[in-house]
C-alpha positions in Angstrom: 18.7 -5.0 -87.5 14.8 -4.5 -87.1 14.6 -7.5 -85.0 17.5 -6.1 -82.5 15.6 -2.9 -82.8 12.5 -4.3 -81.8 13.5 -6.3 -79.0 15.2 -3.4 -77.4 12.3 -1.5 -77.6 10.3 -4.4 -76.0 12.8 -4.9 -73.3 13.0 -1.1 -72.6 8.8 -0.5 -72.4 9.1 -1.8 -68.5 11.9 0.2 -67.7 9.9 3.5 -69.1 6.7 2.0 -67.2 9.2 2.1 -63.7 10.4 5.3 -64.3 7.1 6.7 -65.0 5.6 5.1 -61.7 8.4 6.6 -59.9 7.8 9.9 -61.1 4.1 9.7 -60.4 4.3 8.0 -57.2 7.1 10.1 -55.5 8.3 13.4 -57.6 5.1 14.5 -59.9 3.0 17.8 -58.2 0.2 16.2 -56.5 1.5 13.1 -55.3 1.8 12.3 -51.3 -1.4 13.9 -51.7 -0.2 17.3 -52.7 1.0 17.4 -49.0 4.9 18.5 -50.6 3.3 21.6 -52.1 1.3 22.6 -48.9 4.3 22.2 -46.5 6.2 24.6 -49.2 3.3 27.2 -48.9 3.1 26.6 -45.4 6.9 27.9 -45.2 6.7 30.7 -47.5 4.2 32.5 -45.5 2.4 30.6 -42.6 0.2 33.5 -41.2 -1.8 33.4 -44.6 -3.1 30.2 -43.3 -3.8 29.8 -39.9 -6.9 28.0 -40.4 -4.4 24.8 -40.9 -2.7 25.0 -37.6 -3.1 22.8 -34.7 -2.2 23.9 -31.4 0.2 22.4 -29.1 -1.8 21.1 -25.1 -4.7 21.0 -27.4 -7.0 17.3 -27.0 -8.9 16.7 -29.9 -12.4 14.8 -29.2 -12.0 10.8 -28.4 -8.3 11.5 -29.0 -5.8 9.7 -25.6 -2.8 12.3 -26.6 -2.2 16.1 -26.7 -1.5 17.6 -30.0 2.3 17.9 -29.0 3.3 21.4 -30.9 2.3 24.4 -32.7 1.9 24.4 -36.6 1.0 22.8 -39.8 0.8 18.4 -39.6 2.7 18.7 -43.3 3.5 15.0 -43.4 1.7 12.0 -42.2 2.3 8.0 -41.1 2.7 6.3 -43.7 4.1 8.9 -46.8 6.8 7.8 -49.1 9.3 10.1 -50.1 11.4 7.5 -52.0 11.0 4.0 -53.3 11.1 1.6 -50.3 10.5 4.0 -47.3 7.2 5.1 -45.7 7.7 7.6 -43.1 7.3 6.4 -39.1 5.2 9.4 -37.8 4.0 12.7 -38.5 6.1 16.3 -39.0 4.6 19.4 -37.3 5.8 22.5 -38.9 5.8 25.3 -36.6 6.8 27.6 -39.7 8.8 29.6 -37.1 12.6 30.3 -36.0 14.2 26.8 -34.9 14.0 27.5 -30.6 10.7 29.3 -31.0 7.8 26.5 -31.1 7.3 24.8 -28.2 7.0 21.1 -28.0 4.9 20.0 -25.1 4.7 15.9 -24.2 2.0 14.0 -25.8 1.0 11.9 -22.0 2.6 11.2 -19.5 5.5 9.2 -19.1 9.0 8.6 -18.3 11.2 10.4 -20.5 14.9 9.3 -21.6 17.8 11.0 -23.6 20.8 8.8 -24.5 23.9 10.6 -24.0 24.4 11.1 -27.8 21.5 12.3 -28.7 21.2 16.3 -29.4 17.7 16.6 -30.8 15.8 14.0 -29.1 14.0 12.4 -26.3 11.7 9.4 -25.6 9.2 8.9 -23.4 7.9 5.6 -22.4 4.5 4.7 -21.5 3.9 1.9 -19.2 0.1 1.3 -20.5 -1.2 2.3 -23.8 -4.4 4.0 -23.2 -6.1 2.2 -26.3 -4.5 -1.0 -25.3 -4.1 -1.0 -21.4 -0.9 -3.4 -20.2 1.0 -2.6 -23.8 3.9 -0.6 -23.1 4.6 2.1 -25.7 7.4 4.5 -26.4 6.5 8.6 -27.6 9.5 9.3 -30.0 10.2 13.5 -30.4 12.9 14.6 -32.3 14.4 17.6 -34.7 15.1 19.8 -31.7 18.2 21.3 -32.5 19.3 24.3 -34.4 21.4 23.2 -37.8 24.8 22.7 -36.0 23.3 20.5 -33.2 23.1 22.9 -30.4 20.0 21.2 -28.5 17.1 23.2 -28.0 15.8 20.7 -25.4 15.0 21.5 -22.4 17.3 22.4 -19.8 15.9 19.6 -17.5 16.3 16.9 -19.6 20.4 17.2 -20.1 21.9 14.6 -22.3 21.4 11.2 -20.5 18.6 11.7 -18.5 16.6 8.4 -18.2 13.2 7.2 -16.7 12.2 10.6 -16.0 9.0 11.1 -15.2 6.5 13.8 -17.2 3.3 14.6 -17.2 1.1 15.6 -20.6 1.5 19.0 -21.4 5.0 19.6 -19.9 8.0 21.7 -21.7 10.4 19.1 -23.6 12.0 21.7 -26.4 11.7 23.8 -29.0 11.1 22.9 -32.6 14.3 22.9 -34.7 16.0 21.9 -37.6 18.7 19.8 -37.1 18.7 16.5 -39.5 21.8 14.8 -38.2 24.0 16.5 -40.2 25.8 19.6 -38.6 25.0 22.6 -41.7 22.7 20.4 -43.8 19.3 21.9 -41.6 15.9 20.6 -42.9 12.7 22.2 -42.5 11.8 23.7 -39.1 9.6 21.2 -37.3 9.0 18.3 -34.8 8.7 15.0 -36.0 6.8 12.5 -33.7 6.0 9.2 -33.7 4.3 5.8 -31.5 7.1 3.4 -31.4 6.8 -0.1 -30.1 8.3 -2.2 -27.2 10.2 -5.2 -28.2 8.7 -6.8 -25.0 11.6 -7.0 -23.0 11.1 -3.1 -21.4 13.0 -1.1 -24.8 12.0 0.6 -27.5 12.0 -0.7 -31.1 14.2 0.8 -34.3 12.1 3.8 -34.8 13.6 4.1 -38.5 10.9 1.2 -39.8 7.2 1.5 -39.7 6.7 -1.7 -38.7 7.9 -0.9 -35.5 5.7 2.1 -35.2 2.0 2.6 -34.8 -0.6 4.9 -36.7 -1.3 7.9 -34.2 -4.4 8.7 -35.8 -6.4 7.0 -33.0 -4.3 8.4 -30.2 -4.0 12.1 -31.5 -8.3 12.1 -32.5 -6.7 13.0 -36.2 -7.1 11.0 -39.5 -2.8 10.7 -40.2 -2.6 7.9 -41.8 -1.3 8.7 -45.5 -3.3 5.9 -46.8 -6.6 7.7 -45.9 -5.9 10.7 -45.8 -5.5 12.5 -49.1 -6.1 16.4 -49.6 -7.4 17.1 -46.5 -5.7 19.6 -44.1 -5.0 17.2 -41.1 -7.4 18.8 -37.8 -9.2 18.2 -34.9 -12.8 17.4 -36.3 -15.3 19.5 -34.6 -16.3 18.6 -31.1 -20.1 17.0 -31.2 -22.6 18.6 -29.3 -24.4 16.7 -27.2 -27.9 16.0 -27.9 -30.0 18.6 -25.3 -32.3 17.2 -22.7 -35.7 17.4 -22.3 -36.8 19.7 -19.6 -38.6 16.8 -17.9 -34.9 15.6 -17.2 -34.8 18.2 -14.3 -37.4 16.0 -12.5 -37.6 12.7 -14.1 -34.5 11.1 -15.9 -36.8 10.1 -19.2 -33.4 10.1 -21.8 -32.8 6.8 -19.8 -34.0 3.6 -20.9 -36.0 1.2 -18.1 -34.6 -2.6 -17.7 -37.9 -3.8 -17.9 -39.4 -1.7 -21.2 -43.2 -2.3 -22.2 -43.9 -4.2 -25.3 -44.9 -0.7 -27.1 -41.9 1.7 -25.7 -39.1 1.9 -23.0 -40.9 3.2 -19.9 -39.4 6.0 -17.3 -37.8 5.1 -14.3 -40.1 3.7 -11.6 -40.2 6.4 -9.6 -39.6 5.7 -5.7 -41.2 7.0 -2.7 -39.7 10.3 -1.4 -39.5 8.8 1.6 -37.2 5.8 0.7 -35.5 7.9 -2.2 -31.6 8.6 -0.7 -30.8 12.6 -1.9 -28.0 11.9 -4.3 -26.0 15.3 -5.8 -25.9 17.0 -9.6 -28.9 15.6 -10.8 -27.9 12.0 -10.8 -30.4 9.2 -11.1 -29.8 6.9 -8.5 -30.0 3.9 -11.2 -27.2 4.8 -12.7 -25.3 4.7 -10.1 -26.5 1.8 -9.5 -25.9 0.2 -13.0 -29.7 -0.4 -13.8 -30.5 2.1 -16.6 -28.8 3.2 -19.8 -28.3 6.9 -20.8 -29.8 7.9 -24.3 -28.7 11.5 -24.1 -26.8 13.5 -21.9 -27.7 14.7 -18.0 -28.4 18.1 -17.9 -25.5 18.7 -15.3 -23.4 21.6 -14.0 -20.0 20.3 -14.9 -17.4 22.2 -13.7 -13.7 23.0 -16.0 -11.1 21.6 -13.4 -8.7 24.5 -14.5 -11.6 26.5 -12.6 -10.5 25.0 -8.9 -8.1 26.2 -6.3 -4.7 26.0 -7.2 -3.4 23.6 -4.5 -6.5 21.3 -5.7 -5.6 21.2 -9.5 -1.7 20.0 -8.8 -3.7 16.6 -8.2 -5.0 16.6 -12.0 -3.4 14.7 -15.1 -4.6 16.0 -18.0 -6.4 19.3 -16.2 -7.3 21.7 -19.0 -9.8 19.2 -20.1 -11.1 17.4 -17.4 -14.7 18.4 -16.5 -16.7 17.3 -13.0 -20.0 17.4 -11.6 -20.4 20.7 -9.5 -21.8 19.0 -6.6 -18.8 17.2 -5.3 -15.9 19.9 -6.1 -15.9 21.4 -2.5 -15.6 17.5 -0.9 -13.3 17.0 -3.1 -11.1 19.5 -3.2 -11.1 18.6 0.6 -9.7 15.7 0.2 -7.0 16.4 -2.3 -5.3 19.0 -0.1 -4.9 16.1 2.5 -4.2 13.3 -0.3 -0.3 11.9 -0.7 1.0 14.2 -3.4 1.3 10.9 -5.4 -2.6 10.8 -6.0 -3.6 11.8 -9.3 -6.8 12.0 -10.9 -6.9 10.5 -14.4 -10.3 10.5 -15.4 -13.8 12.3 -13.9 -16.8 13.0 -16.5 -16.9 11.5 -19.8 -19.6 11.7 -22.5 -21.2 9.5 -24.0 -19.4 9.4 -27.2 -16.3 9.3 -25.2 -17.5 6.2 -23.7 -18.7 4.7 -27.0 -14.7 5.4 -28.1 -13.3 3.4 -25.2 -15.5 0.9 -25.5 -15.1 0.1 -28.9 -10.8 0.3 -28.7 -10.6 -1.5 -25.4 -8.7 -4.6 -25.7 -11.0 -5.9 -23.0 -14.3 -4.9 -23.0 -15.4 -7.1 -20.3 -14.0 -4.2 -17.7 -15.2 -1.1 -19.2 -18.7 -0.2 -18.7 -20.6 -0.3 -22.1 -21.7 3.7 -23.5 -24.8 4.6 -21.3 -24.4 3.0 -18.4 -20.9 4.3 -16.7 -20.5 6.0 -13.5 -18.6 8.0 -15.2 -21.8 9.7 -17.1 -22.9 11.6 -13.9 -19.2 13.6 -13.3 -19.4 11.7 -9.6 -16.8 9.0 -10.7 -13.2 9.2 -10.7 -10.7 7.2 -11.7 -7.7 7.8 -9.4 -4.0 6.3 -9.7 -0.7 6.7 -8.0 2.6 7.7 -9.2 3.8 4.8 -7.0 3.3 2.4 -9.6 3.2 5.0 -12.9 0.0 5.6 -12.6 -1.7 2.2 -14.1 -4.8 0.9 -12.9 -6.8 -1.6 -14.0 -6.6 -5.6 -13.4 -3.1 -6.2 -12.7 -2.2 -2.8 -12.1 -1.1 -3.0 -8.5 -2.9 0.7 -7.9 -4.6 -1.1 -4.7 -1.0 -2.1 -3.2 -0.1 1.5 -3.1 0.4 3.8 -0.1 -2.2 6.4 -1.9 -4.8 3.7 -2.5 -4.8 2.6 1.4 -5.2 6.7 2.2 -8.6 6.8 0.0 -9.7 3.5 1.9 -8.5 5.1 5.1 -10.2 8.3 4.6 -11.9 8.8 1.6 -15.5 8.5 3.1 -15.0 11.4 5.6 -15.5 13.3 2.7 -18.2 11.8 0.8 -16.6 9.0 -1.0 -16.6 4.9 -1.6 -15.4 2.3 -3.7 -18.6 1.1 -5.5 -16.9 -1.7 -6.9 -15.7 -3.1 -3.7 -19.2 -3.7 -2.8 -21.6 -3.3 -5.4 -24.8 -5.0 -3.6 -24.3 -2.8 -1.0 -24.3 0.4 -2.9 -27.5 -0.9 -4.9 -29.7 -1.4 -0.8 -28.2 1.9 -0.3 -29.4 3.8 -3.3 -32.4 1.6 -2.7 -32.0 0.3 -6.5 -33.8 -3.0 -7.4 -34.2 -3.4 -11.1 -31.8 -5.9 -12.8 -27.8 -5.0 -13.0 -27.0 -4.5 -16.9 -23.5 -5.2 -16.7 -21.2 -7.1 -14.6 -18.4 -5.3 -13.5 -15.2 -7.1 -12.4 -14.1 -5.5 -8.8 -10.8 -6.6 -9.1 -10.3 -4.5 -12.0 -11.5 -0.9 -10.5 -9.8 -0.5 -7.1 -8.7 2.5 -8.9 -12.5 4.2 -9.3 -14.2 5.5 -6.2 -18.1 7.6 -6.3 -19.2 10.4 -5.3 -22.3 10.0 -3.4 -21.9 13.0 -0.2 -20.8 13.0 3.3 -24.3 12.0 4.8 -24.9 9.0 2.4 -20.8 7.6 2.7 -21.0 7.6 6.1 -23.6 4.4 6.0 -21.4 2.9 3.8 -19.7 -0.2 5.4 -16.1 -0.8 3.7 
């Protein structure tokens, strides 16, 4: 009897040790990193803590999406709720009414709803902006009140397909439908980064495998794994490091090509008579892709949301798209007589903003490396066309389309070239002679034109 005793005891000590794990790992206060607990006080009372709200059209720094809704990010990629499943995205808990929380799209896209579905929509993009040429697929769903009655948008009725969206436009509202007419869940949005199957469709959004960590798109740590008790948020923008006053005359934050043995040297300075006037405070090495940045130009950059109206309808992502002073008047110009297809994608970027594309780029070899892009002196734009979803880059096709043959048609009238299509001859023009630092490939950037003023383009031989 003691033997039979004791072997049932020692067969039994593993099945205590499961049980035990289980209630640790999934059901004991504190696990998921105490995240169950938060989204229950969230609930309860969400203006006591509005410190942990993000806000929906907001860009954290680095980040390639919009924060798509208002609320608390309760759960995170990557949480188990139960043995054998880890959750696909993240939940955004508006900790309102369901129809009250808006839900704004993520980047732009072309969004479908399959006739069946009542609380969803997805949105495919044709290039993943951290891995250019990938497609990718922006999954948004929960938008529907407890019965099913959709709280999407009235423009996307129940199979819409391939329509196309821009970041920051109205999809829905948050709600709480979870598939089950009177069986609501929580108000909120779940979203998630689903994957293509290579063939032009979306993946089973239901496994993780077929979904990516949106941490690096969304600027957010949201990856369960590393994140623990931390209120998910946009980490505090970095202020750039401020300029010596010498900058105004003499660009000395810039590195030389041809340093001294002791310390870099300034820029050789050129005779005023040879030196070409360029605008904002621009070196004309950079330009010219002969110097490195160390800090940031002491520029007037300009919020595009400040522009004429008729101007900004030519913007992406406008709220946070910045641009040298200097060139807003010639370009505004030219965007009121642009193909309504032209977009802008990209103007100024920082130098930590360059450091973050450089280092995700799948291809290096055609983004300039941090210090050394056009894009540093708010002159350079990246343009695209809705003719072919607005990719550009090798491959793209951006310089087959109508909109690219109006910018090489007319485009220096009012100030601007294509560096790219003829980099030596920007380099006599700016009368830059110190070595190139980094080859650029010109097939690659038919889609990025400079900024370099009527009087100077006008020389310029396409």
């Amino acid at each position: 009897m003691k033997k039979r005793l004791g072997l049932l005891l020692l067969l039994s000590l593993p099945v205590a040790a499961l049980a035990g794990w289980v209630f640790l790992r999934y059901l004991a206060p504190g696990a998921n990193g105490g995240r169950d607990a938060r989204v229950l006080t969230w609930l309860r009372d969400p203006q006591a803590h509005p410190d942990w709200a993000v806000q929906a059209g907001q860009r954290c720094p680095q980040a390639a999406f919009l924060i798509p809704s208002d609320g608390y990010i309760g759960y995170l990629w990557g949480d188990s709720f139960r043995p054998g499943h880890h959750h696909q995205g993240i939940d955004i808990f508006g900790g309102t009414q369901p129809g009250q929380t808006p839900v704004l799209a993520a980047y732009d896209g072309y969004l479908t709803r399959l006739p069946d579905w009542k609380s969803s929509v997805i949105i495919r993009i044709p290039s993943d902006p951290l891995q250019p040429g990938r497609q990718i697929w922006l999954y948004y769903t929960h938008m529907a009140d407890p019965d099913g009655n959709s709280l999407i948008a009235a423009d996307f009725p129940a199979g819409t397909s391939e329509r196309f969206v821009s970041a920051g436009s109205l999809l829905g509202y948050q709600g709480n439908y979870s598939g089950t007419p009177g069986a609501p869940v929580g108000v909120h949005l779940h979203f998630s980064i689903v994957r293509d199957d290579g063939e032009g469709h979306f993946l089973n959004e239901l496994q993780i495998a077929n979904t990516l960590d949106p941490s690096p798109y969304l600027g957010i740590e949201l990856n369960a794994a590393h994140q623990t008790a931390e209120i998910p948020l946009c980490p505090p923008a970095t202020a750039p490091t401020p300029a010596p006053a010498s900058l105004q005359r003499l660009p000395t934050p810039i590195t030389s090509t041809q340093p001294t043995a002791s310390a870099p040297t300034a820029i050789p300075q050129l005779p005023s008579t040879t030196s070409p006037a360029l605008p904002g405070n621009v070196p004309a090495c950079l330009l010219g892709g002969a110097c490195r940045l160390q800090a940031e130009l002491p520029l007037d950059l300009q919020p595009a949301s400040e522009l004429p109206t008729d101007c900004q309808t030519h913007f992406l992502y406008l709220p946070e798209t910045q641009l040298n002073r200097a060139m807003s008047a010639d370009l505004c110009a030219l965007l009121n007589q642009a193909p309504a297809e032209l977009k802008i994608r990209t103007i100024y970027r920082s130098l930590d903003e360059q450091r973050y594309i450089y280092k995700t780029s799948s291809s290096p070899n055609t983004v300039a490396e941090p210090g050394t892009s056009q894009h540093h002196s708010g002159l350079a734009i990246d343009f695209c066309s809705l003719e072919n979803d607005c990719r550009i880059g090798l491959g793209s096709g951006f310089e087959d389309t109508a909109a690219a043959a109006w910018l090489r048609a007319h485009a220096a009238a009012y100030g601007f070239i294509e560096p790219y299509a003829d980099f030596e001859q920007l380099r006599r023009l700016l009368n830059v002679q110190e070595s190139v630092l980094q080859t650029v490939t010109p097939a690659a950037e038919h889609h990025h034109w400079l900024y370099l003023g009527p009087a100077l383009s006008a020389r310029w031989q396409p």
